[in-house]
PDB file with one MODEL, atoms N, CA, C and O in Angstrom:
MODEL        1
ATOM      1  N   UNK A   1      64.448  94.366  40.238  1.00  0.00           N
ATOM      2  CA  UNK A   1      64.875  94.121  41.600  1.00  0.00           C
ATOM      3  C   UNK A   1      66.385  93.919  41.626  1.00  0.00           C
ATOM      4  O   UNK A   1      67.070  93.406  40.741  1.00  0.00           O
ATOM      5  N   UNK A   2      66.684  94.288  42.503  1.00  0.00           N
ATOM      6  CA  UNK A   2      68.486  94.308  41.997  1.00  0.00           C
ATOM      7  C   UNK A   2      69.080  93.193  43.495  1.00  0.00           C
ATOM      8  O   UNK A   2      68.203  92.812  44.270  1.00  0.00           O
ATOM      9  N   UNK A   3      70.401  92.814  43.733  1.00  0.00           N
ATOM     10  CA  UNK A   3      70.622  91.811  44.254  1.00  0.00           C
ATOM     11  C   UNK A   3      70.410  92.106  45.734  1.00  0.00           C
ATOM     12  O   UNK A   3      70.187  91.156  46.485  1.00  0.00           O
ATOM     13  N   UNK A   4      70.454  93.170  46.144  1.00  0.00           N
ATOM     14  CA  UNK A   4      70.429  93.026  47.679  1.00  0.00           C
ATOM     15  C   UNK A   4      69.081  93.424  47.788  1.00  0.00           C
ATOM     16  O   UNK A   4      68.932  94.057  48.833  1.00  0.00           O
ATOM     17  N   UNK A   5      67.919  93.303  47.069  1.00  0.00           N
ATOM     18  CA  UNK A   5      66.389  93.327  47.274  1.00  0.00           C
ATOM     19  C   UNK A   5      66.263  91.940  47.207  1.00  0.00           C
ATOM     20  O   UNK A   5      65.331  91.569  47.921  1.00  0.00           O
ATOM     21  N   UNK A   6      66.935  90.857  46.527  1.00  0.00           N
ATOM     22  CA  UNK A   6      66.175  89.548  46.493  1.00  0.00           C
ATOM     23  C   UNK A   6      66.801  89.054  47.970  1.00  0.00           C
ATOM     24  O   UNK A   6      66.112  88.521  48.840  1.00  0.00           O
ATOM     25  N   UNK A   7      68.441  89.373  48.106  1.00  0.00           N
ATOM     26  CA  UNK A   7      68.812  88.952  49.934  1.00  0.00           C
ATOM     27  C   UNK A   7      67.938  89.248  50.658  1.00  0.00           C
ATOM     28  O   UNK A   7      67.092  88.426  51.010  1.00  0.00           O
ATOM     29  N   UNK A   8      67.941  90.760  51.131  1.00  0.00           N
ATOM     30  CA  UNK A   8      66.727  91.011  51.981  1.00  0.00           C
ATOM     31  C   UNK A   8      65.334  90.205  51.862  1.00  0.00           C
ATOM     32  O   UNK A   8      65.031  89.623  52.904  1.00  0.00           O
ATOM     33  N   UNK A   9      64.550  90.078  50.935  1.00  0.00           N
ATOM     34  CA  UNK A   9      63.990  88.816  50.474  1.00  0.00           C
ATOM     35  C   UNK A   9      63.902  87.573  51.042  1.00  0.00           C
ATOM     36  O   UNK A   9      62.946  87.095  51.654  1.00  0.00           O
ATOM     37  N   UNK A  10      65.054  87.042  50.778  1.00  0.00           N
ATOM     38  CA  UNK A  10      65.539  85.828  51.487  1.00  0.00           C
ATOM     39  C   UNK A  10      65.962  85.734  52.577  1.00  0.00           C
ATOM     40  O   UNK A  10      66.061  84.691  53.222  1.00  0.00           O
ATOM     41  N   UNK A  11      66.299  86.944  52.953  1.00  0.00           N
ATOM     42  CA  UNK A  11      66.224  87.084  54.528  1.00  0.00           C
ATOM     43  C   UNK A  11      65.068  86.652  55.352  1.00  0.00           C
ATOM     44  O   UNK A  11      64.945  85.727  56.155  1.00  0.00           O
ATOM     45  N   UNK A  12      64.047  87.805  54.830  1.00  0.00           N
ATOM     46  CA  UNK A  12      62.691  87.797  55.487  1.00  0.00           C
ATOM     47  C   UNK A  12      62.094  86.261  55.515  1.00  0.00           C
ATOM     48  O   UNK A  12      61.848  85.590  56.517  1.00  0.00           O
ATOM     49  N   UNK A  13      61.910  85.844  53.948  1.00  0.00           N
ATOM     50  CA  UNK A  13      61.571  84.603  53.975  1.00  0.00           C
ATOM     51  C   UNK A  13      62.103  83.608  55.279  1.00  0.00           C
ATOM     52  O   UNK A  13      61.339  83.263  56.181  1.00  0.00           O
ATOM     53  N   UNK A  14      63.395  83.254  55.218  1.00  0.00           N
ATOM     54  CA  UNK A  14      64.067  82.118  55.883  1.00  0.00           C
ATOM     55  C   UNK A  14      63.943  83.126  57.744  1.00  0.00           C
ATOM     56  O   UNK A  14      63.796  82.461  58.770  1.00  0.00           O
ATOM     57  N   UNK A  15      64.000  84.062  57.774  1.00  0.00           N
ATOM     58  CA  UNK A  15      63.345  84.383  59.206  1.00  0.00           C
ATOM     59  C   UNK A  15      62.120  83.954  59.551  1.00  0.00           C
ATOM     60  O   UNK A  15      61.931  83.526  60.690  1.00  0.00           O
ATOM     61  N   UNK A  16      60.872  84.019  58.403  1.00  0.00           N
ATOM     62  CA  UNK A  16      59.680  83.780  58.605  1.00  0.00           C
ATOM     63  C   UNK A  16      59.263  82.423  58.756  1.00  0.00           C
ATOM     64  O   UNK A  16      58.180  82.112  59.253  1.00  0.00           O
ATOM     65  N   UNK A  17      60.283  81.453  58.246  1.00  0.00           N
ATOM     66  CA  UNK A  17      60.124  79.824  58.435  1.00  0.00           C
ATOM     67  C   UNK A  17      60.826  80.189  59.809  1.00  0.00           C
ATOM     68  O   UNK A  17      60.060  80.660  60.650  1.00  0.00           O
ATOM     69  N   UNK A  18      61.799  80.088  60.079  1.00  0.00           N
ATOM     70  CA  UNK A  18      62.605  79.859  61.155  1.00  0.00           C
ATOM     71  C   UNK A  18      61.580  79.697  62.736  1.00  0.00           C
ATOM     72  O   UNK A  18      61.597  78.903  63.676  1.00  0.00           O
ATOM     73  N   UNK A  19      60.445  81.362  62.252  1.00  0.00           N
ATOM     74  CA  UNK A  19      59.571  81.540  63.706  1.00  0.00           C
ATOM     75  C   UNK A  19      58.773  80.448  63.448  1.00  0.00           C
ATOM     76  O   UNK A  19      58.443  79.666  64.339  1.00  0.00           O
ATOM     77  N   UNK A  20      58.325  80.297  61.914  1.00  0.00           N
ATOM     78  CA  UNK A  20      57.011  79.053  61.904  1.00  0.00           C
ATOM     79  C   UNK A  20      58.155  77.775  62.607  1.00  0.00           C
ATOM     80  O   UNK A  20      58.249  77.759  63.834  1.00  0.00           O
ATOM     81  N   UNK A  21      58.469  77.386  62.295  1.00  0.00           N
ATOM     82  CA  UNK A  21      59.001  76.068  63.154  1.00  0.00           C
ATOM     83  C   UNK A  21      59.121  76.307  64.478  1.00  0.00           C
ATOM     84  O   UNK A  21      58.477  75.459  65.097  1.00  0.00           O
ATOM     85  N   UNK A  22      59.645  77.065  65.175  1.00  0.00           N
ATOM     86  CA  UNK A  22      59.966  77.655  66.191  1.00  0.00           C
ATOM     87  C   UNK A  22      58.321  77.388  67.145  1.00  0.00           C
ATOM     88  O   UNK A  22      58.032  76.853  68.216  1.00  0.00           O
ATOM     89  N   UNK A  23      57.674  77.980  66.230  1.00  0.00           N
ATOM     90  CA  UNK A  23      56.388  78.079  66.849  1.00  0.00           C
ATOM     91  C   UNK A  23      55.475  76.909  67.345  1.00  0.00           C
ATOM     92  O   UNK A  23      54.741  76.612  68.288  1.00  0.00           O
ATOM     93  N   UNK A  24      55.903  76.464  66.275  1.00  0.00           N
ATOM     94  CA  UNK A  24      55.577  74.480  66.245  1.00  0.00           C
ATOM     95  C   UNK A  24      55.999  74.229  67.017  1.00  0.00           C
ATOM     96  O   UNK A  24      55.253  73.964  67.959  1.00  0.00           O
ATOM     97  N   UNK A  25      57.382  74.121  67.220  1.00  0.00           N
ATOM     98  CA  UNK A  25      57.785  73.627  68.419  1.00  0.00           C
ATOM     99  C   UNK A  25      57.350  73.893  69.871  1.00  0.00           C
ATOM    100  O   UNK A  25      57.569  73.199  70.864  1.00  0.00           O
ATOM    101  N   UNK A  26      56.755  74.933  69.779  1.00  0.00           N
ATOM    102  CA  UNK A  26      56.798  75.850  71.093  1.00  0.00           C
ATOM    103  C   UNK A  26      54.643  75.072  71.567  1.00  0.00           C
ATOM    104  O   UNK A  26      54.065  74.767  72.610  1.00  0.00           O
ATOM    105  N   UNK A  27      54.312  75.093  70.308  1.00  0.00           N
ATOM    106  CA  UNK A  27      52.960  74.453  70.744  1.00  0.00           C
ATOM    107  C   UNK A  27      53.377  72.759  70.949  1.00  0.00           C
ATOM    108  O   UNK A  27      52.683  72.061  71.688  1.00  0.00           O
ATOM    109  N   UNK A  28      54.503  72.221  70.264  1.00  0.00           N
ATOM    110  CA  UNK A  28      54.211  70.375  69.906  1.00  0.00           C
ATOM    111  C   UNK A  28      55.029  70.137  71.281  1.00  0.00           C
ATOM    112  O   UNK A  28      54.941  69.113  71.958  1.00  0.00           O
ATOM    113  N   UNK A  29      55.844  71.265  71.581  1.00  0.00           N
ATOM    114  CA  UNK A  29      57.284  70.717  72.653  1.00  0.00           C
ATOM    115  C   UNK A  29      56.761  69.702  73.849  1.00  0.00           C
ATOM    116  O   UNK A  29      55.807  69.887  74.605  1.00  0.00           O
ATOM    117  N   UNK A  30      57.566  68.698  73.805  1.00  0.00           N
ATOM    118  CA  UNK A  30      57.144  67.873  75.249  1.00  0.00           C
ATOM    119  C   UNK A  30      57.356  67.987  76.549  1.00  0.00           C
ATOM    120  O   UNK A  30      56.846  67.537  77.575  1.00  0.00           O
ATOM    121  N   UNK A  31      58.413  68.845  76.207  1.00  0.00           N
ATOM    122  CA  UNK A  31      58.383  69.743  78.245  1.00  0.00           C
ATOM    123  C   UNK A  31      58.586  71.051  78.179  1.00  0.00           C
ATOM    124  O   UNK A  31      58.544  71.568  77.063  1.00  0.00           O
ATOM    125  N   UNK A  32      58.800  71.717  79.122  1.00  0.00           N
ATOM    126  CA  UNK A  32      58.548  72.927  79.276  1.00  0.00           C
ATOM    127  C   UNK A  32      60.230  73.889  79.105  1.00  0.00           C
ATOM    128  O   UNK A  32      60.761  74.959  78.808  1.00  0.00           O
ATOM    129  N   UNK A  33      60.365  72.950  79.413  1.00  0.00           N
ATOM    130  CA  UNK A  33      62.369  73.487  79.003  1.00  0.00           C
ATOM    131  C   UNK A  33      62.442  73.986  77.726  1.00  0.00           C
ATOM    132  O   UNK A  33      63.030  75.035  77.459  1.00  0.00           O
ATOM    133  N   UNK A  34      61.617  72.972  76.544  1.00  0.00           N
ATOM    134  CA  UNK A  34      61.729  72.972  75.389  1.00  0.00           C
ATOM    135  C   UNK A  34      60.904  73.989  74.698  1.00  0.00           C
ATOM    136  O   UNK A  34      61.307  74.347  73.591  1.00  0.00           O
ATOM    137  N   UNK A  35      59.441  74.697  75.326  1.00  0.00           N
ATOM    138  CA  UNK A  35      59.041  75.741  75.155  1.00  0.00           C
ATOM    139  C   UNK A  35      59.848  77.021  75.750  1.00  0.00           C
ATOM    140  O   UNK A  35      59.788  78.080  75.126  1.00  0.00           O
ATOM    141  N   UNK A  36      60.283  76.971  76.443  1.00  0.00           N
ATOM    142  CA  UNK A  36      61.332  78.125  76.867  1.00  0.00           C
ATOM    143  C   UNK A  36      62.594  78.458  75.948  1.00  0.00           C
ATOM    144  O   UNK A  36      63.025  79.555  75.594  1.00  0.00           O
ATOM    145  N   UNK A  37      63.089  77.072  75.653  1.00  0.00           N
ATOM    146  CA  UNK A  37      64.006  77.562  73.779  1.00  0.00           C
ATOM    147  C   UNK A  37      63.234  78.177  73.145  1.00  0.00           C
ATOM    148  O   UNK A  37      63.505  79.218  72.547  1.00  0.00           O
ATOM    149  N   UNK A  38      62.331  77.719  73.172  1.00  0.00           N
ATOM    150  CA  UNK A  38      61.259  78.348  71.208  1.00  0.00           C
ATOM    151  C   UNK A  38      61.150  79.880  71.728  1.00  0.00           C
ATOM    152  O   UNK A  38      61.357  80.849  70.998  1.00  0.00           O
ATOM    153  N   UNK A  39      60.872  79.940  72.796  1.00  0.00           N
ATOM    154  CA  UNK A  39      60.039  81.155  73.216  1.00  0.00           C
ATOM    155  C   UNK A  39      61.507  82.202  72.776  1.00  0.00           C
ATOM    156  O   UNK A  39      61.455  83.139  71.979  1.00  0.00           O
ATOM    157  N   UNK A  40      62.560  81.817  73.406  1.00  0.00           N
ATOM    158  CA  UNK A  40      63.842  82.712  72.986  1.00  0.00           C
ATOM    159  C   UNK A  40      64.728  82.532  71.740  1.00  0.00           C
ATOM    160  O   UNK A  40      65.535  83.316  71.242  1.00  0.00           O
ATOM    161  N   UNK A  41      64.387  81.373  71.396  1.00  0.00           N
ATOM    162  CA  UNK A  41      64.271  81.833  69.312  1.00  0.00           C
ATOM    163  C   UNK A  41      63.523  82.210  69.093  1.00  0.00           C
ATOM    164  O   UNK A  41      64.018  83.249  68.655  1.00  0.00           O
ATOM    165  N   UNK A  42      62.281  82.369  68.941  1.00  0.00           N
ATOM    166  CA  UNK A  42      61.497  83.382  68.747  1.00  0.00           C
ATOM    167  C   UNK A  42      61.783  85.080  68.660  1.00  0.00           C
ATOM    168  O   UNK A  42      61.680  85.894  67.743  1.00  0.00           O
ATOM    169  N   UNK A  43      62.227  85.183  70.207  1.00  0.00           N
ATOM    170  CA  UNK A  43      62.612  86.815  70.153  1.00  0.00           C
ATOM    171  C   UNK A  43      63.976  86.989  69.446  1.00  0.00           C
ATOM    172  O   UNK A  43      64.404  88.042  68.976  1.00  0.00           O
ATOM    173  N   UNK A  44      64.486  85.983  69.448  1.00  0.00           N
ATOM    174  CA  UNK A  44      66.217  85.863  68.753  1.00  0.00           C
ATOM    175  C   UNK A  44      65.371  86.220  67.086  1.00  0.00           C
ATOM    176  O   UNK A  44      65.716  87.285  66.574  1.00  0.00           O
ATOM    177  N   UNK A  45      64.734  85.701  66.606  1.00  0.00           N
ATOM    178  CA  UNK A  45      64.248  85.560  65.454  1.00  0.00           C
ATOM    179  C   UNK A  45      63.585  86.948  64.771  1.00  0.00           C
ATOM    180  O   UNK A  45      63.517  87.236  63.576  1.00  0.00           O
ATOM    181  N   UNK A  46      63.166  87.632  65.821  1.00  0.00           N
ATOM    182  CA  UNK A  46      62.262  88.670  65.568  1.00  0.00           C
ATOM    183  C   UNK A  46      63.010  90.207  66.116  1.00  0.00           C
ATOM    184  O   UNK A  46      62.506  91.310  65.901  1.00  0.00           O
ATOM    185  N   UNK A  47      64.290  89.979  66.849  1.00  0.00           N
ATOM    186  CA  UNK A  47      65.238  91.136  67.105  1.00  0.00           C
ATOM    187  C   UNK A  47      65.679  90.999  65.687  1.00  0.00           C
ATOM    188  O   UNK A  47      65.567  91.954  64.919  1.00  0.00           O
ATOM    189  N   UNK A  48      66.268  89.643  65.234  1.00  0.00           N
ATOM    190  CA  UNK A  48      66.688  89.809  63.704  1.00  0.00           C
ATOM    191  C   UNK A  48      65.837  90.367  62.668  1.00  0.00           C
ATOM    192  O   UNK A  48      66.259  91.067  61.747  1.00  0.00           O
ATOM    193  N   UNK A  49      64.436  89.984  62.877  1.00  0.00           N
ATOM    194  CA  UNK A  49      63.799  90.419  61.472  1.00  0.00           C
ATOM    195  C   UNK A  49      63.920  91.961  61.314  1.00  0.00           C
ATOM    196  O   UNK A  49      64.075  92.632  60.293  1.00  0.00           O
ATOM    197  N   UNK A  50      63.754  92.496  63.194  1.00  0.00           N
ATOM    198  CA  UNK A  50      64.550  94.219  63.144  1.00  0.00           C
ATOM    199  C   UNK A  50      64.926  94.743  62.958  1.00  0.00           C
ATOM    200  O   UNK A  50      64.569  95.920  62.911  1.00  0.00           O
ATOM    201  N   UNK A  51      66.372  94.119  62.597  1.00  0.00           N
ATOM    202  CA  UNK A  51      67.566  94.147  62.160  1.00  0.00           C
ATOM    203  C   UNK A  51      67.409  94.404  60.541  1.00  0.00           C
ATOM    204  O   UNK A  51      67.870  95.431  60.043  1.00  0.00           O
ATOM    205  N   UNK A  52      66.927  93.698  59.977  1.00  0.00           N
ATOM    206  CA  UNK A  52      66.891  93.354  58.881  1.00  0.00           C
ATOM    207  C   UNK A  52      65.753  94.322  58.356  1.00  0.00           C
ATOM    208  O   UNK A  52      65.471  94.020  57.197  1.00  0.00           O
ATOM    209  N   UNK A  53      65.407  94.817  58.577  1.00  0.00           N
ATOM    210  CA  UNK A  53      64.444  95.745  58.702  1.00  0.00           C
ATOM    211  C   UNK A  53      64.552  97.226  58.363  1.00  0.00           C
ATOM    212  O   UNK A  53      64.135  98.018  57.519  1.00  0.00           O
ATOM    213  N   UNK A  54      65.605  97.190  59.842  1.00  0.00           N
ATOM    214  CA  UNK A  54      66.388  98.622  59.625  1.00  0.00           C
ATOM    215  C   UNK A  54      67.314  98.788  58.541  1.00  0.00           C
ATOM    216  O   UNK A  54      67.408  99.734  57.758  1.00  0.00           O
ATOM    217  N   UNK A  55      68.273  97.273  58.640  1.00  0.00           N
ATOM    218  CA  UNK A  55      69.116  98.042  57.133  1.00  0.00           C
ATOM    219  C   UNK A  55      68.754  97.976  56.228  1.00  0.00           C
ATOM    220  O   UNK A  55      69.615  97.983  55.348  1.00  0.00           O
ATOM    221  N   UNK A  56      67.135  97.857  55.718  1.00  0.00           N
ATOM    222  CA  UNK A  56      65.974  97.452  54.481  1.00  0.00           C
ATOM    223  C   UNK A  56      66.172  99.422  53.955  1.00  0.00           C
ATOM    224  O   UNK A  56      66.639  99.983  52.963  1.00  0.00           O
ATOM    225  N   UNK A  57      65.413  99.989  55.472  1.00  0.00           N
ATOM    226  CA  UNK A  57      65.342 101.388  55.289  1.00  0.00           C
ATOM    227  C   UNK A  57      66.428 102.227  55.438  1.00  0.00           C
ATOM    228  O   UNK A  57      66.280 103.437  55.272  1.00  0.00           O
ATOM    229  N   UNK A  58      67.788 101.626  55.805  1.00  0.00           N
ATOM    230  CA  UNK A  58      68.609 102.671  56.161  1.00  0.00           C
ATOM    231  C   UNK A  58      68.634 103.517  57.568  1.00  0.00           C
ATOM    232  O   UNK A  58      69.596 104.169  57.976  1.00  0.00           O
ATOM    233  N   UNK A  59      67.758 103.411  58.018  1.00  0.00           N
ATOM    234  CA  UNK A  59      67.661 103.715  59.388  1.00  0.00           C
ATOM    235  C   UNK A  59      68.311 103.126  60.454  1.00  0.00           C
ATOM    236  O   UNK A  59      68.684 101.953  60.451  1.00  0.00           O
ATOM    237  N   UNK A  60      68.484 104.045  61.532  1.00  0.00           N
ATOM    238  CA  UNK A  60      69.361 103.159  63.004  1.00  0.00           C
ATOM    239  C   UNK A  60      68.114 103.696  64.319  1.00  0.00           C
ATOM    240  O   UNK A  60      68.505 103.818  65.480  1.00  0.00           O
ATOM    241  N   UNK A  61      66.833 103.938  63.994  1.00  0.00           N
ATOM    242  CA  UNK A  61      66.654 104.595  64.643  1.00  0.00           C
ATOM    243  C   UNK A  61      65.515 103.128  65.578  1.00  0.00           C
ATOM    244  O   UNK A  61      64.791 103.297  66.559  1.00  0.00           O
ATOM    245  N   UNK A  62      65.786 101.691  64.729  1.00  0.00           N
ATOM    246  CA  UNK A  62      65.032 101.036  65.847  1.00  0.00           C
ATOM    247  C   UNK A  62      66.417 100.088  66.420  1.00  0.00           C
ATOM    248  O   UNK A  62      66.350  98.865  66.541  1.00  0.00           O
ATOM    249  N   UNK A  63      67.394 100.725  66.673  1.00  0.00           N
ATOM    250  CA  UNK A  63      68.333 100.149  67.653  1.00  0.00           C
ATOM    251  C   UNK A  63      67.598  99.996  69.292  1.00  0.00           C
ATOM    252  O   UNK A  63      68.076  99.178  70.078  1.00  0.00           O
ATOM    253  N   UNK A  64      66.675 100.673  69.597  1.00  0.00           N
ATOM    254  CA  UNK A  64      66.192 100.655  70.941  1.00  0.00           C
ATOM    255  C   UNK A  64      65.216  99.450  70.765  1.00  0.00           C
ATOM    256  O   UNK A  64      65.251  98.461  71.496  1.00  0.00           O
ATOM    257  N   UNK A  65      64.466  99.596  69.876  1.00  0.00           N
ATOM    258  CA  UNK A  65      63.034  98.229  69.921  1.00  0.00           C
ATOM    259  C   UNK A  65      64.183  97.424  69.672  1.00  0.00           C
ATOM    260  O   UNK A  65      63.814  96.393  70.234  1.00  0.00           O
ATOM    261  N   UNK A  66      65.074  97.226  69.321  1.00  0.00           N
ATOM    262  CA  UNK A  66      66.183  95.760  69.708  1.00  0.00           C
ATOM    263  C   UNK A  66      66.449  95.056  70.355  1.00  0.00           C
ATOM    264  O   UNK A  66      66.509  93.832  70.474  1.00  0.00           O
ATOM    265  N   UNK A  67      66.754  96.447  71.143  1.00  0.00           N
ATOM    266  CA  UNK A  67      67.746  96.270  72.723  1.00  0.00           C
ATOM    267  C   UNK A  67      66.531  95.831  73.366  1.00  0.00           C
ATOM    268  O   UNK A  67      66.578  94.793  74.026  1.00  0.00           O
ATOM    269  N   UNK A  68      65.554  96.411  73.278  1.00  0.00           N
ATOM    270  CA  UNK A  68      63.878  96.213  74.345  1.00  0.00           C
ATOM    271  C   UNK A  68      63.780  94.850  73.942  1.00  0.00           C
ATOM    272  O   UNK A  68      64.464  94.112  74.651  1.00  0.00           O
ATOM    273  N   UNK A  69      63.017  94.158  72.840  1.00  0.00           N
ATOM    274  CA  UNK A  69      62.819  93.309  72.868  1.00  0.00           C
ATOM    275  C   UNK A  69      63.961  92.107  73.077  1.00  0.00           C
ATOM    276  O   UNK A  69      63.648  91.059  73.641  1.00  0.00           O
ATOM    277  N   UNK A  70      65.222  92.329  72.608  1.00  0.00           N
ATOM    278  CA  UNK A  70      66.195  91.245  73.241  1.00  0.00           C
ATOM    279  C   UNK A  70      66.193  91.045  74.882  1.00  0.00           C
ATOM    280  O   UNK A  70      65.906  89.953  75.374  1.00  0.00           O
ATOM    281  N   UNK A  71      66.609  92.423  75.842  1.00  0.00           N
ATOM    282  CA  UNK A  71      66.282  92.342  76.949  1.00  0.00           C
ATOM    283  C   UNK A  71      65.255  91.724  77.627  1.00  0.00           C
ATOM    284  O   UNK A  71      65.325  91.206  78.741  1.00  0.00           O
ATOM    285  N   UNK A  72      63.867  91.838  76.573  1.00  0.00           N
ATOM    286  CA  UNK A  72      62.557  91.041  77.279  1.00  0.00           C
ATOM    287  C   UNK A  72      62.859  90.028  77.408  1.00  0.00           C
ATOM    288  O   UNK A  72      62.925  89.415  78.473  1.00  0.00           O
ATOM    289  N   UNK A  73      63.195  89.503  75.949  1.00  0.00           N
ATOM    290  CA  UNK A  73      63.427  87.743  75.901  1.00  0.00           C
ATOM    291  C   UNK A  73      63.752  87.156  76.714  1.00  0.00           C
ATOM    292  O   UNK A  73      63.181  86.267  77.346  1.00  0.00           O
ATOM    293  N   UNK A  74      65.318  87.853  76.844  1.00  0.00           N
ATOM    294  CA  UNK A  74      65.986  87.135  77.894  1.00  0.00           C
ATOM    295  C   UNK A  74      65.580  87.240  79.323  1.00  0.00           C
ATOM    296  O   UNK A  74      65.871  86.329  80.098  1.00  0.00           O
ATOM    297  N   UNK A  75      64.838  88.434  79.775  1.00  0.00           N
ATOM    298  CA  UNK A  75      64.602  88.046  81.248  1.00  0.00           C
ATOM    299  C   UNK A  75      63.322  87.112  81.287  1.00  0.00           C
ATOM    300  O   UNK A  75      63.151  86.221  82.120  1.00  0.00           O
ATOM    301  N   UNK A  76      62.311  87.499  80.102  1.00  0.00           N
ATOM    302  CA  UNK A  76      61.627  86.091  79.973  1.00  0.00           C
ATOM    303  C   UNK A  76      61.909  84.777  80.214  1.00  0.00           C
ATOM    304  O   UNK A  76      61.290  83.906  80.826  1.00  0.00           O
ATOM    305  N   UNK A  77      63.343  84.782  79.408  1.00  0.00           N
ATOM    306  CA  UNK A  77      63.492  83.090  79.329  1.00  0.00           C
ATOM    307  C   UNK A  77      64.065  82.635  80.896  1.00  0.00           C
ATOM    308  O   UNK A  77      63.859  81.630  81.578  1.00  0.00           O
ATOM    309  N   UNK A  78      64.934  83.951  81.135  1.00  0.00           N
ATOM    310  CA  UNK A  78      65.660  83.727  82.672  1.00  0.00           C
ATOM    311  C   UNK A  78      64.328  83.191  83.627  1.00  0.00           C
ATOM    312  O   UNK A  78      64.445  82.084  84.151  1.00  0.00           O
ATOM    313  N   UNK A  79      63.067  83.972  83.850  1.00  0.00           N
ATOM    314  CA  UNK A  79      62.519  84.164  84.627  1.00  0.00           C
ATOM    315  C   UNK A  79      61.030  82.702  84.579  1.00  0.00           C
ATOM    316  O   UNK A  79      60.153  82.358  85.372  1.00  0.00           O
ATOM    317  N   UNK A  80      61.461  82.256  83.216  1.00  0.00           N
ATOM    318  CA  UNK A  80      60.702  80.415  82.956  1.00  0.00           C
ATOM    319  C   UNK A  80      61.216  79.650  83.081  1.00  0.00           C
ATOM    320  O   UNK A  80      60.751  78.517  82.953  1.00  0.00           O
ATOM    321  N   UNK A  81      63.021  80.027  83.547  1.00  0.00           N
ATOM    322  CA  UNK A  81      63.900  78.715  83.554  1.00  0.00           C
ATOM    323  C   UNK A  81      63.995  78.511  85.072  1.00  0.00           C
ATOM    324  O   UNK A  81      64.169  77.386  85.541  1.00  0.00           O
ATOM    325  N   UNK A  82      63.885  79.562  85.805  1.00  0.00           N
ATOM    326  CA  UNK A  82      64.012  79.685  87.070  1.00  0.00           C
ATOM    327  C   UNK A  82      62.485  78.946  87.610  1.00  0.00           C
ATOM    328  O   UNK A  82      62.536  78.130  88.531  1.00  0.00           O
ATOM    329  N   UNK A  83      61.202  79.286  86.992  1.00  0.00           N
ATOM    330  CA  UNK A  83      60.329  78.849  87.410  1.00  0.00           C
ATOM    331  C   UNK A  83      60.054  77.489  87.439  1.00  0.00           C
ATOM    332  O   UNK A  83      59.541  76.930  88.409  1.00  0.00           O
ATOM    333  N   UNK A  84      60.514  76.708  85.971  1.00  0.00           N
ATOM    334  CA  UNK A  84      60.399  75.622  85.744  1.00  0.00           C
ATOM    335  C   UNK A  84      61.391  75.005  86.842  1.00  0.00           C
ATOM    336  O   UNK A  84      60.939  74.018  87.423  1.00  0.00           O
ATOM    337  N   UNK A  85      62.468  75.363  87.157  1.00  0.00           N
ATOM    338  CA  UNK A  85      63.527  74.558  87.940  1.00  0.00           C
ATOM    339  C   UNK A  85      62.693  74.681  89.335  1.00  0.00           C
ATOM    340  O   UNK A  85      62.486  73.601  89.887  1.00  0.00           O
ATOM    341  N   UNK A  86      62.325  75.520  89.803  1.00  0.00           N
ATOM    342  CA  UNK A  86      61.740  75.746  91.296  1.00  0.00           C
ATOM    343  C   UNK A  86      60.374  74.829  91.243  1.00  0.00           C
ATOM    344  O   UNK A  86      59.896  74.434  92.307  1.00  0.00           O
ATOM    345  N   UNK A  87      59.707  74.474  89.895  1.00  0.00           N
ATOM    346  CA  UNK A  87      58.806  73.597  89.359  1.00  0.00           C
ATOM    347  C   UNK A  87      59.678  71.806  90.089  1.00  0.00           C
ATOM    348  O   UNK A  87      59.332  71.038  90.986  1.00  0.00           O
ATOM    349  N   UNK A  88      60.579  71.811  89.353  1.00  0.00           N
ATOM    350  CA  UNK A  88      61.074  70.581  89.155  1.00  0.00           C
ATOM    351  C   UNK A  88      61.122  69.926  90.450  1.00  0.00           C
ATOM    352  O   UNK A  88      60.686  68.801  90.691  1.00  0.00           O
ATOM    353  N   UNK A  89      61.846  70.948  91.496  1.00  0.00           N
ATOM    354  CA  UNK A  89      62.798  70.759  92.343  1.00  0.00           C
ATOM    355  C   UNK A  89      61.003  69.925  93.791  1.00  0.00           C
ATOM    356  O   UNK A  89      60.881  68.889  94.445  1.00  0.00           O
ATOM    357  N   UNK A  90      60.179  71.063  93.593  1.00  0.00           N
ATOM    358  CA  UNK A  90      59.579  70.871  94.461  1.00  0.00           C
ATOM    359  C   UNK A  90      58.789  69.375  94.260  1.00  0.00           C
ATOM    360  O   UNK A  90      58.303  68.771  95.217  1.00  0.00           O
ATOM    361  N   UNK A  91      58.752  68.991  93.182  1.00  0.00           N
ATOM    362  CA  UNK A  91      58.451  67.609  92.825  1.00  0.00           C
ATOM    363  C   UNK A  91      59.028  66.523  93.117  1.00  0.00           C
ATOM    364  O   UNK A  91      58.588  65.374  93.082  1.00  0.00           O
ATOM    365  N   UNK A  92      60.222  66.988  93.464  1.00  0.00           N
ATOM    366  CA  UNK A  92      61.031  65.990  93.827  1.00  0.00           C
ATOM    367  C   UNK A  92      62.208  65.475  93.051  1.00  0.00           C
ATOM    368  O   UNK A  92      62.880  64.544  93.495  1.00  0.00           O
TER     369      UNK A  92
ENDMDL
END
């Protein structure tokens, strides 16, 4: 195995904790603000593993599943932060 097989390696690894905590969080979180972080580390986490992915194979050809799934995230997270606040607000 030569040195940039054990990085990549250690890439994957420390991406793959990163979502497990992430995930934890996202089930243990005590409000809903705090599942809406996890939810967009998560996709932050998993555009990277993409990343990491592609320059595994040399390929550029999942630059689009990137862009797609970053774009989701974020209108995801836009579109739970907005809900939760329109949540908040009507509560008082």
């Amino acid at each position: 195995m030569t040195v940039l097989e054990w990085v990549y390696a250690a890439t994957f690894t420390m991406l793959g904790v990163g979502v497990l905590f992430a995930l934890h969080r996202l089930v243990r979180g005590p409000s809903v603000l705090d599942r809406i972080v996890c939810l967009n580390a998560v996709s932050v986490l998993v555009v990277s593993a993409i990343a990491v992915g592609s320059a595994v194979r040399g390929e550029a050809a999942y630059v689009g599943l990137m862009v797609t799934v970053a774009l989701l995230g974020f209108v995801g997270t836009l579109t739970a932060a907005r809900f939760a606040e329109r949540r908040a607000h009507d509560r008082g």
